[in-house]
Phi, psi and omega in degrees: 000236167080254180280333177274029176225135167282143202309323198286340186275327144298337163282326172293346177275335153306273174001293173292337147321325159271348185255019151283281182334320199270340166073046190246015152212185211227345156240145129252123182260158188227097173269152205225142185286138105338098171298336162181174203281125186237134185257043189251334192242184175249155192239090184263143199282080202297168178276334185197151185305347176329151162276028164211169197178162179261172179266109194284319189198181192210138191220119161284108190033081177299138163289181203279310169299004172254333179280344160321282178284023158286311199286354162256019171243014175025055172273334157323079219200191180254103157215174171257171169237121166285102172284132158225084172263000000 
């Protein structure tokens, strides 16, 4: 990490650290934009573009046409996420 992490990543880490405090879910996750489409990683689906959001779903190492379209509907993006179960 170090000189290769950018200012925006430590605010998001703060972030997620209040939205623990507020105990208003039972995970909070923090997702990173994606450069292009891969079937090596999982993709989680927010419910809405908010810079926080609940998770509608998590799609595990997708085939390539599908991590396609996940990154050309640009739901990706370094925000948090809330799991509520």
């Amino acid at each position: 990490m170090g000189p290769y992490v950018e200012r925006p990543y430590f605010e998001m880490l703060y972030n997620l650290q209040k939205q623990v405090e507020q105990n208003e879910a039972n995970l909070v996750l923090m997702g990173i934009e994606q450069t292009y489409p891969s079937e090596k990683y999982g993709y989680i689906i927010p419910m809405d573009e908010k810079s926080v959001s609940k998770v509608d779903t998590f799609k595990e190492k997708p085939d390539r046409k599908t991590a396609e379209d996940y990154i050309s509907q640009a739901l990706f993006g370094m925000r948090e996420y809330l799991r509520i179960s």
